[in-house]
N, C-alpha and C positions, 0 to 999 in steps of 0.2 A: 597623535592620538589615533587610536584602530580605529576604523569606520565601523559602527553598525548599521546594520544594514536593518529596515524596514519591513516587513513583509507583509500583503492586506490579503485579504481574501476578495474574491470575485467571483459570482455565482452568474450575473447578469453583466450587460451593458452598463447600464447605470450605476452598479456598483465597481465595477473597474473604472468608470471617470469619477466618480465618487471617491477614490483610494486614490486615484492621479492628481488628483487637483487640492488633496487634502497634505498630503504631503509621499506618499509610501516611496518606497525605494524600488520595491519591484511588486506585481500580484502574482497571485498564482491562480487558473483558473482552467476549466474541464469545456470541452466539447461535446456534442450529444452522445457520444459514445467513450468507453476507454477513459471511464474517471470515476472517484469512487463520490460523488453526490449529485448522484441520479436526479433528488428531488431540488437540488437546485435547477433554474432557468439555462444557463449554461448556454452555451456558445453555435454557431454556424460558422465553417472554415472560414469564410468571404468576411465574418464579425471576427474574427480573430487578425485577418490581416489588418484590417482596420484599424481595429483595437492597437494591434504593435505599431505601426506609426503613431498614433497617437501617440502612447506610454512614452515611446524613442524621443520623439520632440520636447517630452516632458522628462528625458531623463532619466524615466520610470523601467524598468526590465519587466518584461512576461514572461514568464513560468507554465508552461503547461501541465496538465496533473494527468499523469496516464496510469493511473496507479491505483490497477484492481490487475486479479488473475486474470489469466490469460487461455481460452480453453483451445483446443487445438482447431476444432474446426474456424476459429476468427482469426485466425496467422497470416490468411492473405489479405483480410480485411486492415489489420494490425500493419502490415509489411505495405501496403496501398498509403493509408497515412502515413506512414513514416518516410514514404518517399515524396509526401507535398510537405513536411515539416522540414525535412532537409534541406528545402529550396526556402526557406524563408530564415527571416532575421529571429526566432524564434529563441529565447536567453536560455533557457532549460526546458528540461523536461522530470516530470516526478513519478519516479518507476515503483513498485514493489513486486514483480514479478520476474523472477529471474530467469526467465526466457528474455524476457523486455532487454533484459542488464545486457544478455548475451549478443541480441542484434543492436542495441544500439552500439554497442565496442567494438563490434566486430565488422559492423557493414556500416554506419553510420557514426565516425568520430567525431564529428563536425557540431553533433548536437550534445550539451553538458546535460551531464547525468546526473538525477540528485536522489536520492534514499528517502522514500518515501516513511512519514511513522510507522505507517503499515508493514514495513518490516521489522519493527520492535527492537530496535536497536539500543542496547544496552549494555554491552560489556566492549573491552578494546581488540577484543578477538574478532568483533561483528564487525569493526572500524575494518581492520584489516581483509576482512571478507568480500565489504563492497567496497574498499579501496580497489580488491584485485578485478573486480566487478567491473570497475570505469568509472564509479561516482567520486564524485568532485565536494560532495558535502552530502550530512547523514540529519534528518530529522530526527534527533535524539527523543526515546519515549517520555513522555507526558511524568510520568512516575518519578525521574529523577530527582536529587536535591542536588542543590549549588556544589558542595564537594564533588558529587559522581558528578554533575556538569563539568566541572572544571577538570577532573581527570580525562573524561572521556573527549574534552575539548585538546588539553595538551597530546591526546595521542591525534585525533585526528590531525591537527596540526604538522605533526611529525610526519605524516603520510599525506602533505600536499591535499586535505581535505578540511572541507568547512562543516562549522557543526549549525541546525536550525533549534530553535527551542519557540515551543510553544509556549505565551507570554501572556495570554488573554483570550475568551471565550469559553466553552463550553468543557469541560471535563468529563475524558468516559471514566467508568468505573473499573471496567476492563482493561487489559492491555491491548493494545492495537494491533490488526493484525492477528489476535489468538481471540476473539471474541465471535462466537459462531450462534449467538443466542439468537439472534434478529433471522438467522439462517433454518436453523431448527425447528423454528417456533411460526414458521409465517411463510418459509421459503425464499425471506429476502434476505439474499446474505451483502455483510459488511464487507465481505472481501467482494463484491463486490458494485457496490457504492450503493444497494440499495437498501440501508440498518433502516428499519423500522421503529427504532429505540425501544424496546420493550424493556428496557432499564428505567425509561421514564416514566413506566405505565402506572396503573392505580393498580395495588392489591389488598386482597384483604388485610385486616387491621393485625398485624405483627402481637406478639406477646410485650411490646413497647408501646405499642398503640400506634405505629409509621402505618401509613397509607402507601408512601415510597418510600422502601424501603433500600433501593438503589439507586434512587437520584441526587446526584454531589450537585452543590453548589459550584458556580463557575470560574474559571482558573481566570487569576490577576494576579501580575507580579509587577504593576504598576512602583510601587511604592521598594522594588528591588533592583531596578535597572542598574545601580554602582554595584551590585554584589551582580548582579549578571555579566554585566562589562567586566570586573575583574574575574570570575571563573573561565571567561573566554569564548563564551556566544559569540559568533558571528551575524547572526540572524535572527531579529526576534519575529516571531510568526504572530500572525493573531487569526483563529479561525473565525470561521464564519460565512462559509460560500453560500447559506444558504439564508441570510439574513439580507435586509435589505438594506439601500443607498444609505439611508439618512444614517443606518447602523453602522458600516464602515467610515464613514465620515465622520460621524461622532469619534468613534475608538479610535482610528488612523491621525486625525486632528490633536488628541487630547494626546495622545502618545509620542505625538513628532515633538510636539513642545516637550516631553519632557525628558525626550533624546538629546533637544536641543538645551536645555540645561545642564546637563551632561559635558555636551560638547563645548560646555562656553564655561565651564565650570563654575555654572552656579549653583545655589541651594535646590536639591529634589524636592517638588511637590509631592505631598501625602495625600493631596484632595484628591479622592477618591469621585467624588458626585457626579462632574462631566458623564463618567462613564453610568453611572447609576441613571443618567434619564434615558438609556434606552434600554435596549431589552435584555435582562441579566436574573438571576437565579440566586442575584448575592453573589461575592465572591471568598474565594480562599486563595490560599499561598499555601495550604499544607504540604504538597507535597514539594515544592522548593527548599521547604525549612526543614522537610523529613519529621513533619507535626502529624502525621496520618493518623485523622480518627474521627471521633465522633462529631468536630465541629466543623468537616469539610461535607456533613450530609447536608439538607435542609428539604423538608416532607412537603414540598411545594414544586414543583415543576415550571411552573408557570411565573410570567412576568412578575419580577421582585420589586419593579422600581417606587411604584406606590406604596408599598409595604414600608418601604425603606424609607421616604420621605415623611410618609407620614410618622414613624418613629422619631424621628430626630424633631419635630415638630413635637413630638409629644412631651419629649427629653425638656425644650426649651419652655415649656408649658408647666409643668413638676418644678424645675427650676428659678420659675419667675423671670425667666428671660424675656416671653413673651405675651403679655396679659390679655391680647386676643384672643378669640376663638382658633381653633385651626382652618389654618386656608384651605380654599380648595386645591387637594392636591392633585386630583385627575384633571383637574382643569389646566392646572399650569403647568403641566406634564404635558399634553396634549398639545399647548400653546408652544410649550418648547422644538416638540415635534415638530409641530408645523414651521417653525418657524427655521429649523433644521433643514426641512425637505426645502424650504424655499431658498436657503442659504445656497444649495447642492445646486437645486436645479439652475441658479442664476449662474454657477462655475463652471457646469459642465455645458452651458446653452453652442456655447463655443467651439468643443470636443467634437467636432463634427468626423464621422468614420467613412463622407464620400471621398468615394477614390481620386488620385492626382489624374490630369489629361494628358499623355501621352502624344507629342504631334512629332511627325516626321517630314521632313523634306530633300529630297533627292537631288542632285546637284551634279551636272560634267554633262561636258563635250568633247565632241573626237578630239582622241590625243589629250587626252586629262584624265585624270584620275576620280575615279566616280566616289561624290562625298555625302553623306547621310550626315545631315542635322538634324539632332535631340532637344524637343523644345517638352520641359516638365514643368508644367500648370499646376497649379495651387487646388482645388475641388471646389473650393470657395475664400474669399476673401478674409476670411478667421485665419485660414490655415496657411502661418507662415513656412515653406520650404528654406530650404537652405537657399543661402544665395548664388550659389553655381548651380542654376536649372537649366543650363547649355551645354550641349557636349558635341563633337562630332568626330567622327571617322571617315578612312580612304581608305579605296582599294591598293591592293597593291600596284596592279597592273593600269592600264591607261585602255581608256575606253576607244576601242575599235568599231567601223561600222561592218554592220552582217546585217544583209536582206536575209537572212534565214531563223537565227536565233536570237534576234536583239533583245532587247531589256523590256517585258511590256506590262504594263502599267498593273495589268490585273491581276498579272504571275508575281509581281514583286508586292504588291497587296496581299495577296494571298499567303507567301513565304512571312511577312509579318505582321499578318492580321494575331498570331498569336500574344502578340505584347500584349493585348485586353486584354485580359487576366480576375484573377481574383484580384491581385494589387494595383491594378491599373486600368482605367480606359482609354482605349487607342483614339484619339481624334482625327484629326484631319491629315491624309497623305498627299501631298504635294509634288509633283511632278512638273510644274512651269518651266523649272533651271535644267531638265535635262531631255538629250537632245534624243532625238529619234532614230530607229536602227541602228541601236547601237548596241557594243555587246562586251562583255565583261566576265571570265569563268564564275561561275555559279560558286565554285565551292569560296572563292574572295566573297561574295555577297553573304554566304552562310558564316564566315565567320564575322563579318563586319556586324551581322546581326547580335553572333554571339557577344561581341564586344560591346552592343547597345546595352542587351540585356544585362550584362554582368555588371555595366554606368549604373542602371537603374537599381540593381540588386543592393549596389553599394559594394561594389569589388565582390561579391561571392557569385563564384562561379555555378554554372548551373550543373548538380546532381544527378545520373542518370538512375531508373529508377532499377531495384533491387525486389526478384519474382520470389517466393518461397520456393519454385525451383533449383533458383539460383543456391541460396540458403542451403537448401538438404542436399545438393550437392557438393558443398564445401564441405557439408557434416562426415566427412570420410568415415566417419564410424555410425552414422546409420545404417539401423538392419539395412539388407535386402530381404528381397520375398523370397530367399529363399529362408533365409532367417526367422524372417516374420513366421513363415510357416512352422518351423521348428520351435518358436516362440509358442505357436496356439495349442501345441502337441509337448509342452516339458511337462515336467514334473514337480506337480506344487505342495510341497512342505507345510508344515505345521510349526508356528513359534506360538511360544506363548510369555506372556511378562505376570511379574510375579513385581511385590513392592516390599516385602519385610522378611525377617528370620524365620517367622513362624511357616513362609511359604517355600522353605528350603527342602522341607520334606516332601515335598511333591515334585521340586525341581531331581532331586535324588532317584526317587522313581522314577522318573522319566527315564534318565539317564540310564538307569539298572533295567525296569524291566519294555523300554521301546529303545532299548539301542538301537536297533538294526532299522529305526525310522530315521526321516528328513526331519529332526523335530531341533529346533531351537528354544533356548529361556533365557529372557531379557530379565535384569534387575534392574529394578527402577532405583536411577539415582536421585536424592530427595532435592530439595530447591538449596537446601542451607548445606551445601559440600563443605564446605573451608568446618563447621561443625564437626561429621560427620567423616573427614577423610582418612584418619588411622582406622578408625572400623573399617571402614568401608575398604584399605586398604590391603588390610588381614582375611575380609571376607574372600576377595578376587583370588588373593593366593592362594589360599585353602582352596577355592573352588572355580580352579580355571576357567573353566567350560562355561559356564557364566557370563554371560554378557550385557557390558552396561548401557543401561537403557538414558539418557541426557533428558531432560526436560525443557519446557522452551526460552523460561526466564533463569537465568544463572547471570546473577549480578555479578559487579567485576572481583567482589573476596572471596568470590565462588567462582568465579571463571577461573581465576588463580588456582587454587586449589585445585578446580577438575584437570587442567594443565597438568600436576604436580603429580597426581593420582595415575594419570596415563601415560606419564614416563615412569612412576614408580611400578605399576603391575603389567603395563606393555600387553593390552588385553589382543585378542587376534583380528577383533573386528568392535565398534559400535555403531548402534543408535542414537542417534542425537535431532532434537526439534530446537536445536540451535546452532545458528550456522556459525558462531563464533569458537563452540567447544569442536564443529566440525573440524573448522579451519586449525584450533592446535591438533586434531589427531593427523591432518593429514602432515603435516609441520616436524612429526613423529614420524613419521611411516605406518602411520595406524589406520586401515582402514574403513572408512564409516558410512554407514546408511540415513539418508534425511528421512527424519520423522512425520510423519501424518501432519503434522502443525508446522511444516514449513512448506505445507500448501501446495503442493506441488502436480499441477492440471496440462502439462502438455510436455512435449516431447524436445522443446527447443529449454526450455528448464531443466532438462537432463541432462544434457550435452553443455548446459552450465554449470549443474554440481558435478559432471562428472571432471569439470578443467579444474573443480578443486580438492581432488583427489575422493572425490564421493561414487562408491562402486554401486548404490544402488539406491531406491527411495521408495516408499508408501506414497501410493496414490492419495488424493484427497478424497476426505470420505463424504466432502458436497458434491461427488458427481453420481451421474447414472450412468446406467449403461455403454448407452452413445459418446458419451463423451470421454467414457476411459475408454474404451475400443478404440475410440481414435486415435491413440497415442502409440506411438512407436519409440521402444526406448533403443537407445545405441547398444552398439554389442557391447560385451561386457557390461552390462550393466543390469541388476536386476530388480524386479518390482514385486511390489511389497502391499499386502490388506487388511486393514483390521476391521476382521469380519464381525467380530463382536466386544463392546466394551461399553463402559460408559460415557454418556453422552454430555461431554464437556464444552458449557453454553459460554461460560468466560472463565477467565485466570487473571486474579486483582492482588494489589498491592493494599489494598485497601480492606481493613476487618469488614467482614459481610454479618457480622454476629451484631455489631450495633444497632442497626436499625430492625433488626430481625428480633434473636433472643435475648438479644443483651448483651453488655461485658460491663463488669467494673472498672475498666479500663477504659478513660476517656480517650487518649492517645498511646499509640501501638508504640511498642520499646523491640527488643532483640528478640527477649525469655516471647512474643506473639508469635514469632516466627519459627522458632526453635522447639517452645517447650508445648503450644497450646497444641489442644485437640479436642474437635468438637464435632456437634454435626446440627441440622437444624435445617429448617423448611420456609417453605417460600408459597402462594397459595394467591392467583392473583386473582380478579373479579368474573373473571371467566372459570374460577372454579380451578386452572389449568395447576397443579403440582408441580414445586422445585429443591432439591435438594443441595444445602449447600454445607460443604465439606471441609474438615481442616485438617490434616495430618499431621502431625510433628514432622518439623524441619523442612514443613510443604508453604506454599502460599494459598490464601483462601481462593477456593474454587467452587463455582455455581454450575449445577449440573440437570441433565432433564431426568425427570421423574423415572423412565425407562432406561434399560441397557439398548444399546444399537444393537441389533443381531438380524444379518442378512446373507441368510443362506443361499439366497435365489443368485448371488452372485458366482456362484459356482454352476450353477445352469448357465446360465447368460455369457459368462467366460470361460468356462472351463480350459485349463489349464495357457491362462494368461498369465499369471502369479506365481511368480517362484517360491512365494509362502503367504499364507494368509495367518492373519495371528488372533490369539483369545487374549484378552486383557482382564485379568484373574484378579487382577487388584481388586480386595476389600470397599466397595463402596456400594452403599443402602440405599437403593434404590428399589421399587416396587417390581423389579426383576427380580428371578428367584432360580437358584441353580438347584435341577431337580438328582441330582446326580452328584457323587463326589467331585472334586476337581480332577484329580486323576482316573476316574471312568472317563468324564467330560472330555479330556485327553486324549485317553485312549479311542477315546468310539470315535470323533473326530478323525484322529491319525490313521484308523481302518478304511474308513470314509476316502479320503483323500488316495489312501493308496486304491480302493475299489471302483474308483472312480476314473484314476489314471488308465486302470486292466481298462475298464468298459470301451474307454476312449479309442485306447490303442485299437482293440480289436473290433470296434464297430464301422460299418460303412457310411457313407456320406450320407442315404439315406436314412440309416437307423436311428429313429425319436425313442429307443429305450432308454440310452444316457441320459436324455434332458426328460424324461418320467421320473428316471432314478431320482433326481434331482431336486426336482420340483417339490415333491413332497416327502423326504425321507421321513418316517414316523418315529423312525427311532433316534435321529437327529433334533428334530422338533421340539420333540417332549423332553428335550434336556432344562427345556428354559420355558418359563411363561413370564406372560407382560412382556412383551419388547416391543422397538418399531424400527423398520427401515424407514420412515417417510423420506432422510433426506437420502436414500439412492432411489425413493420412486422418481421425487422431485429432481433433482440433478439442478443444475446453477440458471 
């Protein structure tokens, strides 16, 4: 039988002995920095080593979560950790930034790569993207059902990859990874780690009368483990890094037993309760069973468990089951708790994280060969070590006596005073057994040490560490300066995207009367392709010049289809905000640009999409200034801005119309995806306006009240940008375009070329460009109601 594997969440100490001692297979848990939950407790290197012995003696794997974007100025910070993760026993590591994917495969093989949700993984073209990546297994999105499970499980399979599925905790509404709402709204972005949830927040009363209007009930697939073990999970996850001990001990406990009936092939439990006495929201399974709708909401936020109990008490009360009064249920809820945390604390009292003692003792005289014994102490008498805690070594050579360089006691203390450690304290060094003036080449001592260390490591040799100099000069296609220079001085173009038939006529214009401009037109491809693909086929032919625009969720009958589409019209170039539809163009020889939504904040990300055949990318539009300045892309490769569009806070799989305006549709079919079209508002306690959106053949999308429009970036970088773009697509928002689309166009397009003149011919001295800039009036007054806040704000 295939093993499944366990997986707990750990936010703290006590919740990773809590998940070891309850049964988990492996945890997964974050350091103070470089992990996306911030507001968990989370870890100190020195607790992390700890911690992995621990888990190791328990058989348990740790996982580290390194998995938020990555901004250019923290690359030596980023490169610093990863070369004390190197040196340790350390099981994995959980990436979403494709800088990360690049250095870990490329300078660090030794550490397993694993595909964070956060990269939204969802079709088998994504499998194939961060198989080429280095990852060893892909946390498949939240959103799937058991059939894409199991499809997306048999490819990974094929490509020597494991797939994780989240099994239990909390559900976003969003898709991971594409949810920028907590970012927009507050400056705390999800990418990284610090979501604010304003999904969970109170708003005002809906035309249904929801309070939350975006708060899902929490994911359990408790009662589906044989249909999960047959689609081919290898890993079932349960989140929760930010809940406490007693909470993974509950969930991790109640879950191991019913793996382990599984494994023994017995009858599956349906009791669901274990998990209801701690902290839960209610649960669903919709999106497993592909039941997406109105009964995976629930307008409560807040702890379900007493809700819950007290229902069923109420049930047996109606029934005559129970002729009592109803019990106290906070009472005995409380009592459970407690008697939880007492259970925890008396398991883990043991788990002790002091380090092992370390002692050494030196050994030879003349004419013998000089010997080091390895004596490895236990921290405390809990803590069984393995039973070989003895090791020793020789020099090669035979100890000579020298009145000038002999062996002396403070110099050879010194050479390994470093075994103290994070993982270790050095005890006592011992010198009684060896003889005086005597001497032995040094470089025999330095390795004999290196042979201690690698006993202690457990065979893994030690790592030497890897500069970001080192890095950027392997990058053989990083600019140079003189590059760079020729970078701050091109010439930045104009695109624009466009999403239906009715905006052909403006693309035609273009085309006719600014030929002789840098101007590009993206057409947005919609979510539902495999609908869609003979039109959409016919369109491209008829109008070459045309360029398709990929969106960021393209399920796998749609991945297919996008496939099929760009061998059929063979376009010259695309846009894609997913790296699966990248990965078939480049599979084509078709080459393509990463979209704005495949996040993309440093310059070692570039030199990743460009290994897979990606000629150019869109900054992300959570930075500011500084932080895109810092970025240096490789030659050939060009960058990309969308200066203005609307401002997309999530992308769900989930009707946003239920808890909001309504639908007669309790659960979502095909005709939701394909045929509806809607639009409708959001309005939370703070007064703050949301617009949320549905397109035909689109997924539902929640978006900010304003269009982003940030001109000052053309001040601030001027001619950093090989094309900055307008995003024309039809969405209602309290922006207002004061101007046709084709003026809007054209004045822009004049813009950019008058700005190039200025550049060229101004001196270093000359602040008339960046006047020009600052406030062009005739630019301005294109548009009211907008915000930059997220390029004031930056990450």
């Amino acid at each position: 039988m295939r093993k499944l594997e366990l997986l707990a969440p750990g936010g703290d100490i006590e919740s990773i002995k809590a998940a070891i001692v309850a049964g988990a297979d492996a945890v997964y848990c974050g350091l103070n920095s470089f992990n996306a939950r911030t507001r968990a407790e989370n870890l100190s290197f020195e607790d992390l080593m700890g911690l992995l012995r621990v888990a190791h003696q328990h058989e348990c794997q740790l996982f580290l979560t390194l998995n938020i974007i990555v901004l250019e100025q923290e690359l030596p910070a980023l490169l610093k950790l990863l070369n004390q993760l190197v040196n340790t026993s350390i099981d994995g590591v959980i990436v979403q930034d494709l800088g990360l994917f690049y250095l870990l495969k490329q300078h660090y093989p030794t550490l397993d790569i694993h595909a964070s949700t956060q990269v939204t993984t969802h079709n088998s073209g994504q499998l194939e993207f961060l198989s080429k990546l280095g990852a060893s297994r892909a946390n498949l999105s939240r959103e799937l059902n058991l059939s894409e499970i199991k499809l997306m499980s048999d490819k990974a399979h094929s490509l020597d990859m494991l797939t994780e599925v989240f099994v239990h905790g909390s559900n976003c509404i969003g898709f991971s990874g594409l949810c920028y709402f907590s970012s927009a709204h507050g400056g705390n972005s999800g990418n990284r780690g610090r979501c604010s949830q304003p999904c969970r927040d109170q708003y005002q009363a809906t035309e249904v009368g929801a309070q939350y209007p975006l708060n899902l009930k929490d994911n359990s697939a408790y009662s589906d483990l044989g249909a999960l073990y047959d689609a081919g999970a290898d890993s079932l996850k349960v989140e929760g890094r930010i809940k406490k001990s007693h909470y993974v001990y509950r969930v991790i406990d109640t879950w191991r037993q019913q793996i382990s009936r599984l494994e023994q092939n017995q009858t599956m439990s349906h009791d669901k309760n274990p998990l209801y006495t701690v902290f839960n929201r209610d649960f669903s399974n919709g999106y497993l069973h592909g039941t997406v709708g109105k009964n995976m909401y629930i307008d409560n936020p807040r702890d379900n468990a007493v809700q819950h109990f007290t229902q069923i008490e109420s049930l047996k009360l109606t029934s005559g089951e129970n002729t009592q009064a109803l019990p106290n249920i906070k009472k005995a809820l409380y009592d459970e708790k407690t008697e939880i945390i007492e259970t925890v604390a008396s398991k883990i009292a043991k788990l002790s994280l002091d380090k092992p003692v370390v002692s050494l003792r030196f050994i030879g005289q003349e004419n013998q060969a000089l010997r080091i014994e390895v004596e490895l102490e236990p921290a405390n008498q809990h803590h069984a070590l393995d039973s070989n805690i003895r090791f020793s070594v020789q020099s090669d050579s035979v100890l000579l006596p020298s009145d000038k360089y002999g062996l002396q006691q403070a110099e050879l203390s010194k050479r390994f005073a470093s075994i103290g450690n994070l993982e270790f304290n050095l005890g006592t060094i011992n010198f009684d057994a060896l003889g005086e003036d005597l001497f032995v080449p040094f470089k025999e001592i330095t390795e004999m040490k290196r042979q201690v260390v690698c006993w202690l490591n457990n065979g893994r040799e030690h790592v030497e560490p890897i500069t970001i100099k080192q890095v950027r000069q392997q990058l053989v296609s990083l600019s140079s300066k003189e590059n760079n220079h020729q970078q701050s001085t091109k010439q930045t173009g104009l695109s624009v995207l466009i999403a239906n038939r009715r905006d052909l006529a403006l693309y035609r214009q273009i085309k006719q009367q600014l030929a002789d401009k840098e101007n590009s037109v993206y057409y947005l491809i919609p979510d539902a392709i495999e609908a869609e693909k003979e039109k959409l086929a016919l369109l491209f032919t008829q109008e070459p010049g045309l360029i398709p625009w990929f969106g960021a969720v393209v399920m796998e009958p749609d991945y297919i289809a996008a496939k099929q589409l760009l061998a059929q019209i063979k376009p010259s170039s695309i846009v894609t905000n997913n790296s699966g539809v990248g990965m078939a163009a480049s599979q084509l020889g078709i080459p393509w640009v990463a979209g704005p939504h495949l996040n993309t904040t440093n310059s070692i990300s570039m030199h990743s999409l460009q290994q897979q055949g990606c000629v150019g990318a869109f900054v992300s539009n959570e930075l500011n200034n500084k932080q895109i300045k810092a970025i240096k892309a490789p030659d050939n490769f060009s960058l990309h801005y969308s200066i203005y569009h609307p401002v997309m806070l999530m992308s769900s799989r989930q009707c946003l119309f239920l808890q909001a305006s309504g639908c007669d549709k309790a659960v979502m079919d095909k005709e939701c995806l394909t045929v509806c079209k809607k639009s409708s508002s959001l309005t939370n306690v703070k007064g703050v306006d949301f617009v949320i959106d549905k397109k035909r053949r689109e997924h539902n999308v929640l978006y900010g009240s304003e269009h982003f429009f940030n001109p000052q970036i053309l001040a601030d970088l001027g001619g950093y940008f090989d094309s900055v773009m307008l995003d024309l697509r039809s969405v209602a928002t309290k922006t207002q375009l004061q101007a046709s689309q084709f003026d809007t166009v054209s004045l822009f397009s004049d813009l950019l070329t008058n700005l190039q003149s200025q550049k060229k011919s101004a001196t270093p001295s000359d602040k008339s460009l960046t006047r020009s800039v600052e406030a062009p009036a005739n630019l301005q007054a294109l548009f009211c109601n907008t915000t930059n806040e997220q390029y004031q704000k930056g990450l």
